[in-house]
C-alpha positions as CSV (number, residue, x, y, z in Angstrom):
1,X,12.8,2.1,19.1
2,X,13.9,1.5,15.2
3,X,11.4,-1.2,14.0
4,X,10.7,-0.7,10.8
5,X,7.3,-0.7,9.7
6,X,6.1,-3.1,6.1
7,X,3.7,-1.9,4.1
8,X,0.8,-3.9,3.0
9,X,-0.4,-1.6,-0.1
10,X,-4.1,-2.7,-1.0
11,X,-4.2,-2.7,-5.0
12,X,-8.2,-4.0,-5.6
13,X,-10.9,-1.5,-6.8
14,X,-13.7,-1.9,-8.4
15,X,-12.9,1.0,-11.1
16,X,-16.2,3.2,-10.5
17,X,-14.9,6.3,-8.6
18,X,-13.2,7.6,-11.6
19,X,-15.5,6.8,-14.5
20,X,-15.1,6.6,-17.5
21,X,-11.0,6.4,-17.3
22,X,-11.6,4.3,-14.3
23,X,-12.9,1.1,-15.3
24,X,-13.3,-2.6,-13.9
25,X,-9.9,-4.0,-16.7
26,X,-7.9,-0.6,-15.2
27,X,-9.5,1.1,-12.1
28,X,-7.8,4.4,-11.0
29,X,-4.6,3.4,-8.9
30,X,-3.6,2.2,-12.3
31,X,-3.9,5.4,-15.2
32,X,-1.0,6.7,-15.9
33,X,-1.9,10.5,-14.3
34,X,1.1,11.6,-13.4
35,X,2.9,11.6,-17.0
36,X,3.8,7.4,-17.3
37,X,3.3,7.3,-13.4
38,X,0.6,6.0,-11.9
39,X,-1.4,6.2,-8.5
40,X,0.2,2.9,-7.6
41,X,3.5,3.9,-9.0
42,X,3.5,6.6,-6.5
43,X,2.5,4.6,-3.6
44,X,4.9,2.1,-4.0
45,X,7.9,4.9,-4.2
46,X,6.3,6.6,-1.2
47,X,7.6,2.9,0.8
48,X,10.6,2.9,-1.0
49,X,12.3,4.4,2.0
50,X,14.5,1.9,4.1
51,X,15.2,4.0,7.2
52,X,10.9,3.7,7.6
53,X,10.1,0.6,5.9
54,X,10.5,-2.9,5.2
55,X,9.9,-4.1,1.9
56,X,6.2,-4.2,1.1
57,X,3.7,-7.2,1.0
58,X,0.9,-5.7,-2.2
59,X,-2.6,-7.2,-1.7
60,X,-4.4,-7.2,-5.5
61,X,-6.6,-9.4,-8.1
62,X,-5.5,-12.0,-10.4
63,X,-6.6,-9.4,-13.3
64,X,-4.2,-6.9,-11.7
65,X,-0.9,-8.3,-11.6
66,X,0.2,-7.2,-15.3
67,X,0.3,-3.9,-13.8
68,X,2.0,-4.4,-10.1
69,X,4.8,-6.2,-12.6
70,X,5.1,-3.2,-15.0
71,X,5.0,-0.9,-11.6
72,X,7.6,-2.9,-10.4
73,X,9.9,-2.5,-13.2
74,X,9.4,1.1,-13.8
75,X,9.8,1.9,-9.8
76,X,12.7,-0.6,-9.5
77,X,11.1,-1.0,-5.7
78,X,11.2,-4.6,-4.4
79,X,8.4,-6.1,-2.5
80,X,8.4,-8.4,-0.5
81,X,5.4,-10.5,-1.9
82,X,2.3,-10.1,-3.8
83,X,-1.0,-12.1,-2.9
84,X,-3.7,-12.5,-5.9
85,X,-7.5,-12.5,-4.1
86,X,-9.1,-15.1,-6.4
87,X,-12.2,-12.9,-6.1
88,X,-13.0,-9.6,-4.4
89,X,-14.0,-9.8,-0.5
90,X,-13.2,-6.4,0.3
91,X,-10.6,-4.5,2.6
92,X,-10.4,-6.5,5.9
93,X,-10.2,-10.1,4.5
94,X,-7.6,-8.6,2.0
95,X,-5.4,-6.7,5.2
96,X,-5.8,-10.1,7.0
97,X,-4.6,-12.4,5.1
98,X,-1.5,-10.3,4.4
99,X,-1.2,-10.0,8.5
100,X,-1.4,-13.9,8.9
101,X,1.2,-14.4,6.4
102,X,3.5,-12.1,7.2
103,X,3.9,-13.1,10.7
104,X,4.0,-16.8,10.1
105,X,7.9,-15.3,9.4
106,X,8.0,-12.6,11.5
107,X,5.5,-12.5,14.6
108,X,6.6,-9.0,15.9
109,X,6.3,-7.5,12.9
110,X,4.5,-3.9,12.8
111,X,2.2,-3.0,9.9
112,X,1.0,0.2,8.0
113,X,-1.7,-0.4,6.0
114,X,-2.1,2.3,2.8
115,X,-5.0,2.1,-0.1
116,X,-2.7,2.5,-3.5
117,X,-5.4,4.8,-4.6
118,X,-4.3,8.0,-2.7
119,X,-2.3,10.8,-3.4
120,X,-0.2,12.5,-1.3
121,X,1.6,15.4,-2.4
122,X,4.0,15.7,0.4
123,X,5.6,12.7,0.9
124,X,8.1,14.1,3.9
125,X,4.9,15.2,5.9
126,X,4.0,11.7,5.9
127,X,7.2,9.7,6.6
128,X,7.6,12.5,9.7
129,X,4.2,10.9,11.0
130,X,5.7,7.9,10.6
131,X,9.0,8.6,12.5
132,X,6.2,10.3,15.4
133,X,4.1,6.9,15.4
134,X,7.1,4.6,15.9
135,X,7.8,5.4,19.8
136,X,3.9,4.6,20.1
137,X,4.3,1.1,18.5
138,X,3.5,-1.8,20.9
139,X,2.8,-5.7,20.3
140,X,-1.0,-5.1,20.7
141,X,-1.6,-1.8,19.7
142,X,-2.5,0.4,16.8
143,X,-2.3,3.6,15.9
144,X,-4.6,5.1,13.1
145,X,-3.1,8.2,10.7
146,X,-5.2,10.1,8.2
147,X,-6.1,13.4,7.5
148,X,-8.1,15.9,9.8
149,X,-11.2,16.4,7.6
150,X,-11.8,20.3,7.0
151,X,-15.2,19.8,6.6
């Protein structure tokens, strides 16, 4: 099986876990730590792989979007929309309404849901559990990847 799996990358936040650089204007998936790269800068490259993805859909606030645009144009990486939450309603309303919308156009379409706020220092250890999760992928199934706590 080669379907490709689209990202919904969940862009929201609060800003508290990284106080005081993290705050409610800027939280944390959008500091520039990484030199002029950001959290969210390196999530959105980490989907800019075409052999594993479709282009992605980003889920973030109204007060956000000057900083998906600017991560857009420094990544060059094309999404495939952007929804603004007029207010904050947390995770799953923000993963549903992505879902609903996305397969209004395509109904058999597969979905990998990432936080923006992560870092992952090995991106090719996570597109190979990708490529392992594909064979599992099924119209009403799901398949849940993370990392095995150590403690």
């Amino acid at each position: 099986m080669n379907r490709k799996l689209r990202p919904i990358l969940l862009a929201g936040g609060s800003g508290s876990r990284l106080w005081p650089l993290s705050t409610r204007e800027r939280p944390k998936q959008f500091i520039p730590i990484f030199k002029e790269f950001s959290l969210f800068d390196l999530s959105l490259q980490r989907f800019n792989n075409p052999s594993l993805f479709k282009k992605p859909i980003i889920v973030t606030s109204y007060k956000y979007i000057k900083y998906i645009e600017e991560s857009i144009l420094r990544t060059g990486v094309e999404v495939e929309k952007i929804i603004l939450e007029p207010e904050a309603k947390n995770t799953l309303p923000a993963i549903s309404l992505a879902i609903k919308l996305a397969i209004i156009k395509n109904p058999q379409e597969n979905f990998l849901i990432a936080p923006s706020d992560h870092y992952m220092s090995f991106n090719m250890n996570f597109y190979d559990a990708c490529m392992q999760a594909k064979p599992q992928l099924k119209s009403d199934g799901l398949i849940l990847m993370g990392v095995r706590p150590e403690r």
